[in-house]
C-alpha positions in Angstrom: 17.8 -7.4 1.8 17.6 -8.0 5.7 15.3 -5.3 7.0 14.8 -6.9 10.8 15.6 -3.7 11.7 12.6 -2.1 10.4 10.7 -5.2 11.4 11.7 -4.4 15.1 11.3 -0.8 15.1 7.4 -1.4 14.1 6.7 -4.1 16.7 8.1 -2.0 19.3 6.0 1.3 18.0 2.9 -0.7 18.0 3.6 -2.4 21.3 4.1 1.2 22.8 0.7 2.8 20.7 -1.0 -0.1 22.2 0.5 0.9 25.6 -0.2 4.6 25.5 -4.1 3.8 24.4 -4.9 1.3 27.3 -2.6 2.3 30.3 -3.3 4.7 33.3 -0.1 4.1 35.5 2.4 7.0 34.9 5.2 5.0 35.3 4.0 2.4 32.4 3.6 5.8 30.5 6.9 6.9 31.0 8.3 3.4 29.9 6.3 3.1 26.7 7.5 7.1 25.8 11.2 5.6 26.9 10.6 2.3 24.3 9.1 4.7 21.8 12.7 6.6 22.0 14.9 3.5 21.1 12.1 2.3 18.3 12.9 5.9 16.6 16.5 5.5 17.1 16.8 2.2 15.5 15.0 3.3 12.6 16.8 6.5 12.1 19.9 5.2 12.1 19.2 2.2 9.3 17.3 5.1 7.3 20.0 7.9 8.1 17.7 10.3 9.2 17.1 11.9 12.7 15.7 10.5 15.7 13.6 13.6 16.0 12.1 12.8 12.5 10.9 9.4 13.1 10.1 9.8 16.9 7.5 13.2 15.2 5.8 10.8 12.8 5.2 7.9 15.8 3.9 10.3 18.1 1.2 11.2 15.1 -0.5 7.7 15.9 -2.8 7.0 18.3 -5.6 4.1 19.2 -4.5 0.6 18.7 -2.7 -0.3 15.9 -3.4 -2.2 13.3 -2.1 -2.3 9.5 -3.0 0.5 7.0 -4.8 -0.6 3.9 -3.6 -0.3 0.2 -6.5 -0.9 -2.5 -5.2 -1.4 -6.1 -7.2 -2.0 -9.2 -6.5 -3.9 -12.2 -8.6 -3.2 -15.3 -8.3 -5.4 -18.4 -8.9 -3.9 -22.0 -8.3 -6.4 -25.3 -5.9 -8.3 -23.2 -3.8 -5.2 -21.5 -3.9 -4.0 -18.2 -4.5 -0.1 -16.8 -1.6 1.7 -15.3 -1.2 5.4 -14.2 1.9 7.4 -14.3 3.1 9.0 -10.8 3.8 12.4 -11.0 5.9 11.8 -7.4 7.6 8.8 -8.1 9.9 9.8 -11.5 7.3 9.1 -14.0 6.9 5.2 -12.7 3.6 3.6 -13.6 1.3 2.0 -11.1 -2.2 0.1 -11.0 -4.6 3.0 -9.7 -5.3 3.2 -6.0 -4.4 3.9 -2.6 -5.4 4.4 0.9 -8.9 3.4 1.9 -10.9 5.8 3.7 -12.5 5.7 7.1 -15.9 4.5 7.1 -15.1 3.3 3.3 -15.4 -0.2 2.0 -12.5 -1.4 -0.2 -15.0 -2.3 -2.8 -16.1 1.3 -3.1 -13.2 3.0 -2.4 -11.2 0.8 -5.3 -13.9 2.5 -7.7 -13.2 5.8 -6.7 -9.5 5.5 -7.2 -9.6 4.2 -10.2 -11.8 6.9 -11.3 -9.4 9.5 -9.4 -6.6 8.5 -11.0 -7.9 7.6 -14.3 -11.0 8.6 -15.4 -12.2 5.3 -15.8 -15.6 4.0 -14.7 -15.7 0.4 -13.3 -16.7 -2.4 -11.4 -15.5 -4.4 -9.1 -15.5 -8.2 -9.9 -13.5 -10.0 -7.6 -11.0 -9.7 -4.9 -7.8 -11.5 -6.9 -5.2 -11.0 -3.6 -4.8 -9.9 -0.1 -1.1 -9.1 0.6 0.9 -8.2 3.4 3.5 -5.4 1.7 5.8 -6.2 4.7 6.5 -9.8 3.7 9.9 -10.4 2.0 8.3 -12.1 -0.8 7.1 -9.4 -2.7 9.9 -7.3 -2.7 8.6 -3.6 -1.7 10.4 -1.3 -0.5 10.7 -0.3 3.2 7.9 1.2 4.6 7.3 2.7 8.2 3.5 1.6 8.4 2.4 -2.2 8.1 0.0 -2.1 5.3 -2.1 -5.2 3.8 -2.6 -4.5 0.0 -5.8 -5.7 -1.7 -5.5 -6.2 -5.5 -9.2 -6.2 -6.9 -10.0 -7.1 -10.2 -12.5 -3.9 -11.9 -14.4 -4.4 -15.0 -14.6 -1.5 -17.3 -17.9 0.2 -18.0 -16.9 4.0 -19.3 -15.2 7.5 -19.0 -11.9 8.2 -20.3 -8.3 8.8 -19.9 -7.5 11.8 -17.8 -4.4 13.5 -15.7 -5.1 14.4 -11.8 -2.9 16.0 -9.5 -1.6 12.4 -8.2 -1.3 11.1 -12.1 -0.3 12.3 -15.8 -0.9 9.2 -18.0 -3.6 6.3 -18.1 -2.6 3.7 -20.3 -3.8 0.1 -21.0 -0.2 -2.1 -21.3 0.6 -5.6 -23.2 1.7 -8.6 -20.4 5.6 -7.9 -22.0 5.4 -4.0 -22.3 5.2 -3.2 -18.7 6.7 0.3 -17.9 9.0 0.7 -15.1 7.0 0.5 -12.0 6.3 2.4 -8.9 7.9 -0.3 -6.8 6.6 1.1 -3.5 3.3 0.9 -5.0 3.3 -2.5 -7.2 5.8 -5.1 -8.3 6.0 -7.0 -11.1 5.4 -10.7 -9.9 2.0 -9.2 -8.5 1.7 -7.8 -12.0 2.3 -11.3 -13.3 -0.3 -12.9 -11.0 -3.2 -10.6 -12.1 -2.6 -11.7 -15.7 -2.9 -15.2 -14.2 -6.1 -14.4 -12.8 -7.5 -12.4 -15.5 -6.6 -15.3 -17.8 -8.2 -18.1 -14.8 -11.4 -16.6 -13.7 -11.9 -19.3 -11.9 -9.0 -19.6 -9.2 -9.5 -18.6 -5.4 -8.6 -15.4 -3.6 -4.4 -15.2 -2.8 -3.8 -14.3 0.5 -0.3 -13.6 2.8 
């Protein structure tokens, strides 16, 4: 799937959020607004929506910009791993997570999704992979934000399995009875490599 498009449209958004933060000549302004224009028109018209749309959800970000980030948990019981089930996404199942918070460290904020979504109680044990969910090679959808994705690995130390608005299902799944994922959210070859890990305490952070 060639998606320069969308690779293009989010350079030139973030050269122009950049530009809007640090520049005081009016001119510069208009020029960055003008580049913002042709950013939203290129993306609109690969994800058939309207310019309007997408120029409305660039305008919503200020300061500089830098990549979102995406905190996923994977919790091993008797050789399975946790997933949740979406309510958005078509019943799909996904490691808990999601955005971290301001003024939130990934460490703690992987805790509390996990319990959010789960009503599992854990701990974090190691940081198995740092991402980049833009990069062809793990096969995620298209996005509009850059987002780096970091897969911890939790231990589990208590509560139980309950539904939140986000989630209706907590289940612990074999290696070969994954459910059909939340692709947006997890894939399976990152699936596959927190197996690895779980089964290789020992290896090194992934990164990229």
């Amino acid at each position: 799937m060639n998606l320069k498009w969308l690779e293009w449209a989010q350079k030139l958004q973030a050269i122009v959020q950049n530009g809007l933060t640090y520049s005081e000549n009016p001119y510069d302004i208009q020029r960055y607004h003008q580049i913002r224009q042709i950013a939203a028109e290129i993306m609109a018209t690969h994800a058939d929506v309207e310019p309007s749309y997408v120029l409305d959800l660039f305008s919503q970000e200020a300061g500089y910009a830098t990549p979102k980030v995406d905190v996923r948990g994977a919790v091993f019981q008797d050789q399975k791993i946790l997933l949740v089930k979406e309510r958005l996404d078509e019943g799909r199942w996904t490691l808990p997570g999601g955005w971290v918070d301001v003024g939130e460290p990934p460490s703690e904020a992987i805790v509390r999704e996990v319990y959010e979504e789960s009503g599992y109680l854990t701990r974090v044990v190691k940081l198995v992979a740092l991402y980049d969910r833009n990069h062809p090679r793990h096969g995620h959808p298209p996005l509009r934000h850059h987002v780096y994705k970091l897969f911890f690995q939790c231990d589990l130390i208590g509560g139980t399995a309950t539904d939140n608005f986000e989630t209706e299902g907590a289940e612990f799944f074999a290696e070969q009875e994954i459910p059909e994922l939340s692709l947006s959210r997890v894939v399976p070859s990152q699936i596959d490599r927190l197996f690895e890990h779980y089964r290789h305490p020992d290896w090194q952070t992934e990164f990229d």
